[in-house]
MDTraj code that builds the backbone (N, CA, C; nanometers):
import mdtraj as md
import numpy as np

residues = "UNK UNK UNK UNK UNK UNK UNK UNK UNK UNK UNK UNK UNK UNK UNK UNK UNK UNK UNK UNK UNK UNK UNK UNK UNK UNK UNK UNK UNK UNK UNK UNK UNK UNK UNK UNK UNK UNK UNK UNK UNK UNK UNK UNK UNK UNK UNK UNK UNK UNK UNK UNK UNK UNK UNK UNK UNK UNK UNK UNK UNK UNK UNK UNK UNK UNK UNK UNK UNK UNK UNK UNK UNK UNK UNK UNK UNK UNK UNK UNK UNK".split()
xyz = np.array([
    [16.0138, 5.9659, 6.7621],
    [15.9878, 5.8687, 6.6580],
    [15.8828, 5.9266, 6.5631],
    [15.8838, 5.9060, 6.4278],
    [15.8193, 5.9320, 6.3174],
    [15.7539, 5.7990, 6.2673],
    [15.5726, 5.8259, 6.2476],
    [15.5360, 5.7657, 6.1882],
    [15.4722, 5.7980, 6.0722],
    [15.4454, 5.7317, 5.9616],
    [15.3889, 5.8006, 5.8231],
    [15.3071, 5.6939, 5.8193],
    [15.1934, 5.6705, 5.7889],
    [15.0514, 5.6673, 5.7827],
    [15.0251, 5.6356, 5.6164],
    [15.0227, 5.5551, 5.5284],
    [14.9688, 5.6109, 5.3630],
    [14.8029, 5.5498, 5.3898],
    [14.7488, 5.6113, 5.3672],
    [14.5248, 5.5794, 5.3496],
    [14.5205, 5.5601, 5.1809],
    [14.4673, 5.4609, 5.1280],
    [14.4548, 5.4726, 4.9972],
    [14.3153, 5.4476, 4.9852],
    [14.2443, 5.4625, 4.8527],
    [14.1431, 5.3940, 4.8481],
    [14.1205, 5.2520, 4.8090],
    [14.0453, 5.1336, 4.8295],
    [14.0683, 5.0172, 4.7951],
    [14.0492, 5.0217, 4.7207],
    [14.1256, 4.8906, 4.6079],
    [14.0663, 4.8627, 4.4608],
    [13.9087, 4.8365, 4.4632],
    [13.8813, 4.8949, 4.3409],
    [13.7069, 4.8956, 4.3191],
    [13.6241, 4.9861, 4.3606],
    [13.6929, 5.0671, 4.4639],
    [13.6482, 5.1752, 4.4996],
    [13.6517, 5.2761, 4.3924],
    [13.5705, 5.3928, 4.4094],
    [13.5423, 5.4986, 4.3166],
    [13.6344, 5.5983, 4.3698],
    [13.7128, 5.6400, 4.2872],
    [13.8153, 5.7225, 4.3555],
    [13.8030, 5.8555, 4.1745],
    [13.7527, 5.9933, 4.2395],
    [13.6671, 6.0691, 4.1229],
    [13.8271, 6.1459, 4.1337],
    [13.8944, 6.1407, 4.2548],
    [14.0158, 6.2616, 4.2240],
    [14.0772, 6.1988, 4.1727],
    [14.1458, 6.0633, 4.1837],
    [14.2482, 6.0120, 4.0750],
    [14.2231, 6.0294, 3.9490],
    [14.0233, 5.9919, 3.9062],
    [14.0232, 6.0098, 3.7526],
    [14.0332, 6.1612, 3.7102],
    [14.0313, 6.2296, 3.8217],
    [14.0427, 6.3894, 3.7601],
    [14.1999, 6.3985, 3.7413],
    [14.2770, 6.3449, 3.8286],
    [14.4018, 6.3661, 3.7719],
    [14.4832, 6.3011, 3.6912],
    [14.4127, 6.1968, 3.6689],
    [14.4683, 6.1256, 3.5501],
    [14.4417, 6.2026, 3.4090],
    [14.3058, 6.2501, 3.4051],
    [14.2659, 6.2784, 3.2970],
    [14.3205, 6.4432, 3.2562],
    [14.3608, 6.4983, 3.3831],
    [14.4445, 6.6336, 3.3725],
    [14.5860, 6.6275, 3.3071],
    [14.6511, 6.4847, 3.3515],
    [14.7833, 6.4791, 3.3077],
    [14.7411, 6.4542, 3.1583],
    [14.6248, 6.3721, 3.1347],
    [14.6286, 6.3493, 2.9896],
    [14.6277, 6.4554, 2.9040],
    [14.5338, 6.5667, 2.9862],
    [14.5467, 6.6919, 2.8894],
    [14.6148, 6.7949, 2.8747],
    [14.7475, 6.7068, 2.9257],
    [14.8948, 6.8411, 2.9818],
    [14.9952, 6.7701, 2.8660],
    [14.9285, 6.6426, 2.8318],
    [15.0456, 6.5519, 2.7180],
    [15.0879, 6.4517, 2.7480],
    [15.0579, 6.4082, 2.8773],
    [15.1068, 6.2800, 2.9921],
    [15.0368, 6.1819, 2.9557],
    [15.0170, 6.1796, 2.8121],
    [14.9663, 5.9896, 2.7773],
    [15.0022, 5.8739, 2.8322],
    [15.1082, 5.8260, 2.8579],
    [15.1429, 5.7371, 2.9410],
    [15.0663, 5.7183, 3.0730],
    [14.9843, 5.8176, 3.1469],
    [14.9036, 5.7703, 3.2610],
    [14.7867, 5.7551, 3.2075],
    [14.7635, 5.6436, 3.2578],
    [14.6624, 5.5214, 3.2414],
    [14.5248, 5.5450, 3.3742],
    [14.5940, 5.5879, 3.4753],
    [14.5301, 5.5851, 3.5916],
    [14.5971, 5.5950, 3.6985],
    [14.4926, 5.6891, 3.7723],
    [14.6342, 5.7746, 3.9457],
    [14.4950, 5.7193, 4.0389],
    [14.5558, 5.6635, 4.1304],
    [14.4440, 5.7013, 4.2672],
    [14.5132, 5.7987, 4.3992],
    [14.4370, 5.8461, 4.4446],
    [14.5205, 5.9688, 4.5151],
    [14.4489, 5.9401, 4.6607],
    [14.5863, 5.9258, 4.7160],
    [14.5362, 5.9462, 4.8930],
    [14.5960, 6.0117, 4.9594],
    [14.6330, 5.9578, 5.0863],
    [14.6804, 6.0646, 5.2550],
    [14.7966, 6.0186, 5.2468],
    [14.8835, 6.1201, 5.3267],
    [14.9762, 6.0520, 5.4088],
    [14.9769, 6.1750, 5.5535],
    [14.9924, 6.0632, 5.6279],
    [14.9312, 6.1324, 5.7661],
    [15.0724, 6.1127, 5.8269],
    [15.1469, 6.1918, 5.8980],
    [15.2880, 6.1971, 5.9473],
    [15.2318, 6.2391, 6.0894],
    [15.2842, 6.1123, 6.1831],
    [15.2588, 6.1708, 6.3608],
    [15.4137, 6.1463, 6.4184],
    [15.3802, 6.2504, 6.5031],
    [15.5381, 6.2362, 6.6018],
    [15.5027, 6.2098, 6.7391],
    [15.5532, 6.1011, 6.7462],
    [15.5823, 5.9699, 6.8773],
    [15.6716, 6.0157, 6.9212],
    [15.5916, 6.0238, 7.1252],
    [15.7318, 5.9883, 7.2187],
    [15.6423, 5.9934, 7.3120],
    [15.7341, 5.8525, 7.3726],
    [15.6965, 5.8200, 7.5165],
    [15.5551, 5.7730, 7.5569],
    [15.5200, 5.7594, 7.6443],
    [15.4129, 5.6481, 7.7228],
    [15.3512, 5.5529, 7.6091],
    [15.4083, 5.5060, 7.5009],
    [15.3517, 5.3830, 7.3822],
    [15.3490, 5.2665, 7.4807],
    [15.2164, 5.2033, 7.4271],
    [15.2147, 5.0528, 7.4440],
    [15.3882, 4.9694, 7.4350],
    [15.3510, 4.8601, 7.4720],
    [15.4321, 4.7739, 7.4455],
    [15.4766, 4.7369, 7.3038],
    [15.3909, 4.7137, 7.2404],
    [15.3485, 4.6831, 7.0909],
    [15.3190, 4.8018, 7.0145],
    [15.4346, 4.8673, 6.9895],
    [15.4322, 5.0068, 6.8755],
    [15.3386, 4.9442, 6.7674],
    [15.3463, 4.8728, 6.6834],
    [15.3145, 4.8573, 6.5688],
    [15.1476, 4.8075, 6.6121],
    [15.0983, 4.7429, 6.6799],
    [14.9609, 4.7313, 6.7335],
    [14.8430, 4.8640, 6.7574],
    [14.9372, 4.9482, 6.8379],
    [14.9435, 5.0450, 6.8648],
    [14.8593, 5.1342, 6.7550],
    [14.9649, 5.1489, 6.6780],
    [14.9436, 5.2503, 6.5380],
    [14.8310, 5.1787, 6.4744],
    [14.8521, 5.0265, 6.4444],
    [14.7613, 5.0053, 6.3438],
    [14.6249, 5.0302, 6.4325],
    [14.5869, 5.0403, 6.5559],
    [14.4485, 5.0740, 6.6316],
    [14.4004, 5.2097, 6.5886],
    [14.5143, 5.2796, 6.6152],
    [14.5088, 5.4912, 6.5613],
    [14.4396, 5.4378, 6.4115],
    [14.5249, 5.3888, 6.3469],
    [14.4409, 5.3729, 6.2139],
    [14.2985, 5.3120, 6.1820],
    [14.2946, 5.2270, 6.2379],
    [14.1212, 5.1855, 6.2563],
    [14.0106, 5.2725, 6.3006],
    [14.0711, 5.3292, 6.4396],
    [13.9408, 5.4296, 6.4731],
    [14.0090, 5.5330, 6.4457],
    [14.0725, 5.5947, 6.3853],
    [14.0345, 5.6996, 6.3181],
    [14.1041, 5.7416, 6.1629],
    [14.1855, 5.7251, 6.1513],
    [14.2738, 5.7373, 6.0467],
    [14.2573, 5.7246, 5.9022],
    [14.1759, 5.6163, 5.9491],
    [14.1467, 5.5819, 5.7791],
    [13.9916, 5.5160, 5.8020],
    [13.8913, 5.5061, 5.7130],
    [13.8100, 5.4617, 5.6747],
    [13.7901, 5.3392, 5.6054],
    [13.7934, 5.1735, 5.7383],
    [13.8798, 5.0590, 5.6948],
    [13.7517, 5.0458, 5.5925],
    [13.6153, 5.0413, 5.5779],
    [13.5372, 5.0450, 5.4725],
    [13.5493, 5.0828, 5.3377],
    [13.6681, 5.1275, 5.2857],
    [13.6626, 5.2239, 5.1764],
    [13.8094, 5.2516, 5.1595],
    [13.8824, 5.2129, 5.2607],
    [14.0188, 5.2673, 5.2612],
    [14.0933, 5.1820, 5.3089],
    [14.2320, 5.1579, 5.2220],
    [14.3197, 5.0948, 5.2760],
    [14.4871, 5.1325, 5.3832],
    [14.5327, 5.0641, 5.4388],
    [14.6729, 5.1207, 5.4886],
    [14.7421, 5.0714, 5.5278],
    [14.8348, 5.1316, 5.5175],
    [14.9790, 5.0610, 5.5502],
    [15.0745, 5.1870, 5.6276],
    [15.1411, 5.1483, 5.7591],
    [15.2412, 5.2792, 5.7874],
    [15.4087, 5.2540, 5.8080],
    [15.4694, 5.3216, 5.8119],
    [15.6238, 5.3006, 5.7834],
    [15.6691, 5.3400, 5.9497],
    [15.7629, 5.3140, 6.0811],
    [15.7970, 5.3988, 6.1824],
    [15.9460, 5.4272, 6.1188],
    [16.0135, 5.5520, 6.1818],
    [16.1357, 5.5984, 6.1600],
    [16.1815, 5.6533, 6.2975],
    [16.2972, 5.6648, 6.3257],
    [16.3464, 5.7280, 6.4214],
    [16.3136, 5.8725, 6.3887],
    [16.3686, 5.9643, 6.5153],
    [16.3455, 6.1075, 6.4921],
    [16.4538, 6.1377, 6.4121],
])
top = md.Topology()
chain = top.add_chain()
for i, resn in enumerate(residues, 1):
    res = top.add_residue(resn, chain, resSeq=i)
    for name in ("N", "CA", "C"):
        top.add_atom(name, md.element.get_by_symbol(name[0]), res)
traj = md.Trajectory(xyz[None], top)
C-alpha cells in the first residue's frame, strides 16, 4: 500500500520559498501568478502489521513527525500498491 503525505504551510504563515517562486515566475513572464506556497509530499510504502484503523494510524505518523502541526498543515491520500 502507498501512502502520499502533502505538508503545506498554513494560511498566514510566512512561507519565503513560495514568494521566491512566485516572484521567479514573474520574472520568467508568468504574470498570471499571483502567489505559490510550496511544500512536501512525503510518499511511504505500507505493509503489514498496521493498526486496525489505517487512516488513524497515518494521521499519528503525521503529528509526531511528519509535519509540523504548528506551522503546517496536512492531508494524505492511501493507494493500493
Amino acid at each position: 500500500m502507498i501512502v502520499e503525505v502533502y505538508v503545506t504551510p498554513k494560511k498566514g504563515v510566512l512561507d519565503p520559498q513560495g514568494k521566491a517562486v512566485a516572484h521567479g515566475l514573474n520574472s520568467l513572464g508568468f504574470n498570471v501568478v499571483k502567489d505559490a506556497r510550496v511544500g512536501k509530499l512525503i510518499t511511504l510504502k505500507l505493509e503489514g502489521g498496521l493498526k486496525k484503523d489505517l487512516n488513524a494510524e497515518i494521521e499519528e505518523m503525521c503529528k509526531k513527525l511528519l509535519a509540523n502541526t504548528v506551522i503546517e498543515d496536512f492531508s494524505f491520500s492511501i493507494k493500493e500498491a
